[in-house]
C-alpha positions in Angstrom: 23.0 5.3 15.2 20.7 3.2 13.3 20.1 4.1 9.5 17.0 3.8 7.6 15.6 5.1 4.2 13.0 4.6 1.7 14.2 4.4 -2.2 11.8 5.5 -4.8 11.2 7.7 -7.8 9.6 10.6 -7.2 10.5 10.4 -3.2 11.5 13.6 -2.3 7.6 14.0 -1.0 7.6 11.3 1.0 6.2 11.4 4.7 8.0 8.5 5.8 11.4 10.3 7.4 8.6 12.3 9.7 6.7 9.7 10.3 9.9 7.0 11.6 11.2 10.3 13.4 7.9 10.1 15.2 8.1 6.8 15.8 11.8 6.9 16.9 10.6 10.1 19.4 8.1 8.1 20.9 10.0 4.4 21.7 13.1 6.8 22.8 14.9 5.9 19.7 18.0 7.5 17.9 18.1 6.7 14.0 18.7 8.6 11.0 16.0 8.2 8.5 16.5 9.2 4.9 14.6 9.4 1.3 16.9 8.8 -1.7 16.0 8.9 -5.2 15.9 6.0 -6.6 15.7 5.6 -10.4 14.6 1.8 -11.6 17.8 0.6 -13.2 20.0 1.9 -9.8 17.8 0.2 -7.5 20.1 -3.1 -7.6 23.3 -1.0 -7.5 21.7 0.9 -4.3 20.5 -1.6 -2.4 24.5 -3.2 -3.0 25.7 0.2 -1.8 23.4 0.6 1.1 23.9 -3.1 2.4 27.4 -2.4 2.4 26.7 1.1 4.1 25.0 -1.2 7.2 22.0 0.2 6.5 19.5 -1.6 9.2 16.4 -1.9 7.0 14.5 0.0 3.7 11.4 0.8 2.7 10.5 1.0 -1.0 7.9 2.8 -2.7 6.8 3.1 -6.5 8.2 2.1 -8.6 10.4 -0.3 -6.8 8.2 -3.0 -5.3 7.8 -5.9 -7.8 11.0 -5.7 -8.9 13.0 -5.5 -5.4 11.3 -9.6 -5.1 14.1 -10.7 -7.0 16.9 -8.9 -5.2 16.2 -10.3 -1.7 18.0 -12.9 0.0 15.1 -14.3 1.2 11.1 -13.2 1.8 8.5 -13.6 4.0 5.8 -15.6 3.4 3.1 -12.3 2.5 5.7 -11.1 0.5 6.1 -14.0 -1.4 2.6 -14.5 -2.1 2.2 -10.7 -3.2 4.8 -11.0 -4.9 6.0 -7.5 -3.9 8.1 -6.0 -1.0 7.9 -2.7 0.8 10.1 -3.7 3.2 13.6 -4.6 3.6 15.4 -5.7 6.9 19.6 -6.2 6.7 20.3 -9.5 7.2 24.2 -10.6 7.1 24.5 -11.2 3.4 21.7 -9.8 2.2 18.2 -8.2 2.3 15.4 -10.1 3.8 11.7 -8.7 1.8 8.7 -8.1 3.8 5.4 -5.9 2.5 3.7 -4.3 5.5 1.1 -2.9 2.7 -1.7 -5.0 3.5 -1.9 -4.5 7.5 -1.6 -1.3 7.1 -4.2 -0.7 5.1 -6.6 -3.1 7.1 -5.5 -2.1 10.3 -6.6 1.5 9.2 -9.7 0.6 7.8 -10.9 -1.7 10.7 -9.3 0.2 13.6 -8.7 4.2 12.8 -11.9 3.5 10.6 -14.7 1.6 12.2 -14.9 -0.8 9.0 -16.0 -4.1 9.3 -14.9 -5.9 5.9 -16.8 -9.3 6.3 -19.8 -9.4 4.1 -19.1 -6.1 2.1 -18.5 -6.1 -1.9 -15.3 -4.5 -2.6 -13.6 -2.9 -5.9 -10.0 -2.8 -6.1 -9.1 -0.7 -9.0 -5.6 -1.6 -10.4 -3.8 -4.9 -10.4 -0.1 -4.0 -10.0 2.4 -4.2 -7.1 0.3 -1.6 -4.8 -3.0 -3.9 -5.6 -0.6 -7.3 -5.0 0.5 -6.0 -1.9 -3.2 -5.5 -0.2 -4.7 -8.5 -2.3 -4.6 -11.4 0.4 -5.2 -9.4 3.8 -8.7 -8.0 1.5 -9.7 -11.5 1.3 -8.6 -12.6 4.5 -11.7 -10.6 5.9 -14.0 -12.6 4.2 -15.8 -10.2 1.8 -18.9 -11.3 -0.1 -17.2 -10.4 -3.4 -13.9 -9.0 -4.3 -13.6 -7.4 -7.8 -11.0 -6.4 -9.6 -10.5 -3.8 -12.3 -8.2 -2.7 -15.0 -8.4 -0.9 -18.2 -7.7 -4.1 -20.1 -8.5 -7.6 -18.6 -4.9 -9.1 -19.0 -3.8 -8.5 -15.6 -6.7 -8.2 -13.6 -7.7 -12.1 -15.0 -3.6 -12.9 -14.4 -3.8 -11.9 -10.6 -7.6 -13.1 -9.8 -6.1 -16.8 -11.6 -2.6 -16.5 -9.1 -4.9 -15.8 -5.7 -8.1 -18.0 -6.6 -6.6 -20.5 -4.3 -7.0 -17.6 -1.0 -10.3 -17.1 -2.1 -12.4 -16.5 -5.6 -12.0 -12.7 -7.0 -13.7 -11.8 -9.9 -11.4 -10.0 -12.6 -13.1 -7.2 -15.3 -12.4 -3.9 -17.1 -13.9 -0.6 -15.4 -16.1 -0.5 -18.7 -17.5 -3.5 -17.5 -18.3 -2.3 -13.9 -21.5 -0.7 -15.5 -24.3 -2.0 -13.4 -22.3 -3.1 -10.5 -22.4 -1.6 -7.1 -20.2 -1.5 -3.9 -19.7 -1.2 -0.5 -15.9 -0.1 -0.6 -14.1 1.1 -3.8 -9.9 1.5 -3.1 -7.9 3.2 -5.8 -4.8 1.0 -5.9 -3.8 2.6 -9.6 -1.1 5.2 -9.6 -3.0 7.1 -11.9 -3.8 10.4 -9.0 0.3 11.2 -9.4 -0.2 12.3 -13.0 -3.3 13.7 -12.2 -5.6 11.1 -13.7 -8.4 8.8 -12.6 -10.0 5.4 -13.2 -13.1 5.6 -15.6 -15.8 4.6 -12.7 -19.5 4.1 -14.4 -22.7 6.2 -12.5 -23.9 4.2 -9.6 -20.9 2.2 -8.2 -21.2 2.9 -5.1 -23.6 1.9 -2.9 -25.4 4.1 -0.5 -23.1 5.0 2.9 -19.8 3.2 0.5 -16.6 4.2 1.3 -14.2 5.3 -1.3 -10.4 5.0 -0.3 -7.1 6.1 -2.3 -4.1 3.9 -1.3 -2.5 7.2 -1.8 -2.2 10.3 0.0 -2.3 14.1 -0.5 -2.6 15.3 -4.1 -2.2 12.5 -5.8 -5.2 10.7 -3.9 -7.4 14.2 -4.8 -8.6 12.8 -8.1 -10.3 9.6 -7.3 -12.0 11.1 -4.2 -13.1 14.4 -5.9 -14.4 11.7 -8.8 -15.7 9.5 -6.0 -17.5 12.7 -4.1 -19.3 13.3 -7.6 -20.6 9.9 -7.9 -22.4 10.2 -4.5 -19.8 8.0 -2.2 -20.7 8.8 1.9 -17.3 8.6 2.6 -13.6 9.8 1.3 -10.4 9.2 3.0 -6.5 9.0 1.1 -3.7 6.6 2.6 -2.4 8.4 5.1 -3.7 6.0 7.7 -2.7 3.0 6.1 1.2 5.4 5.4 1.4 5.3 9.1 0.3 1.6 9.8 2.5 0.1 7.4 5.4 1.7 9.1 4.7 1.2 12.2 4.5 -2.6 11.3 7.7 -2.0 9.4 9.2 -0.3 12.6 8.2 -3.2 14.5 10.1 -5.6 12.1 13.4 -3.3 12.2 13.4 -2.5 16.1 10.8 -4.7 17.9 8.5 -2.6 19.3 5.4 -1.4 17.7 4.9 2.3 17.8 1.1 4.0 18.8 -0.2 5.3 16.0 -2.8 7.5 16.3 -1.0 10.5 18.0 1.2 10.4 14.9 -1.7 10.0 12.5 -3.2 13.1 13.7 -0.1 15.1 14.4 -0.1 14.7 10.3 -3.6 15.4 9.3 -3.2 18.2 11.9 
């Protein structure tokens, strides 16, 4: 039997073992699938341990992405430009990085979604790991404008200088968002797990905008009950993008690429 797991810190509410023991259903899989608590300064010692354990491939979650880069044997070529890994696959010596993040989350948007990117202005509000991670495929569907926003400038202006090469993104502070509107505003902040939300001026988004969380459950609520108030059309958490980035993770590990949208709505059901 083949093992998996994701390693993170709070993890214990993860979807993931569901949704791979979906997936594993479906392609007529057996595996064993498992979330372990994972606090920062173990991850090195776990990833050792679960190596050793011929563990067939990981998936990480916060707070683990940025710094898993420099365990990897080697990375793939998204993962090195994110700089950021969600994904592990067992390799003979090592772990091989990958980070499934951003076709997930456009694969949702376009296909589960109905969202064509190409033209649209777009907001991504945090510039850490999860922002990294989705940075590149954003741009890749040719936006009019990409912005993105912090509480201070230091890293937004860090990560719009590392990517201007892709494609020009403009860097600010969410004060200085006032006057700005757009079509699609994502919530890449982990601010919804401690029940927070991104200060978002009056009138950012546009009429029929889309507000999207690249979280799920409660810790999305937040930024969509702020985004409801502040007259977005539309509202929808990560789940979708949960269950693309694991399928393409699944893919990676077993090569076959699960249907997702039976197991999609299975979990909203």
């Amino acid at each position: 039997m083949d093992r998996y797991a994701i390693l993170g810190q709070p993890v214990a509410h993860s979807l993931s073992p569901r949704i791979h023991a979906l997936f594993a259903e479906q392609t007529s899989a057996t595996i064993e699938y498992l979330a372990i608590e994972t606090a920062p300064d173990a991850l090195a010692g776990t990833l050792s341990r679960l190596h050793a354990e011929a563990y067939a491939g990981l998936n990480l979650t916060l707070p683990h992405k940025i710094a898993a880069v420099l365990l990897c044997e080697s990375l793939s070529e998204r993962a090195q430009v994110a700089g950021s890994v969600n994904t592990l696959v067992r390799t003979h010596s090592g772990w091989h990085g990958d980070n499934t993040d951003g076709v997930g989350l456009i694969r949702d948007l376009r296909q589960n979604l109905g969202l064509n990117l190409t033209g649209q202005r777009i907001l991504l509000l945090g510039a850490g790991g999860a922002a990294r991670g989705v940075l590149l495929p954003l741009l890749a569907e040719d936006p009019a404008e990409l912005v993105i926003a912090g509480r201070t400038p230091w890293k937004p202006e860090a990560l719009a200088a590392e990517f201007k090469s892709h494609h020009a993104v403009r860097p600010c502070t969410f004060l200085a968002l006032k006057g700005d509107c757009f079509d699609l505003v994502i919530n890449a902040t982990s601010a919804g797990h401690s029940g927070a939300v991104p200060a978002l001026p009056p009138n950012v988004f546009k009429p029929n905008a889309l507000a999207y969380d690249l979280s799920y459950g409660k810790a999305a609520a937040p930024f969509l009950s702020r985004a409801e108030v502040l007259d977005a059309a539309r509202m929808f958490d990560g789940l979708g993008m949960l269950v693309e980035q694991a399928a393409a993770a699944f893919a990676l590990w077993r090569g076959v690429k699960p249907e997702t949208a039976r197991v999609l709505a299975a979990l909203r059901g």
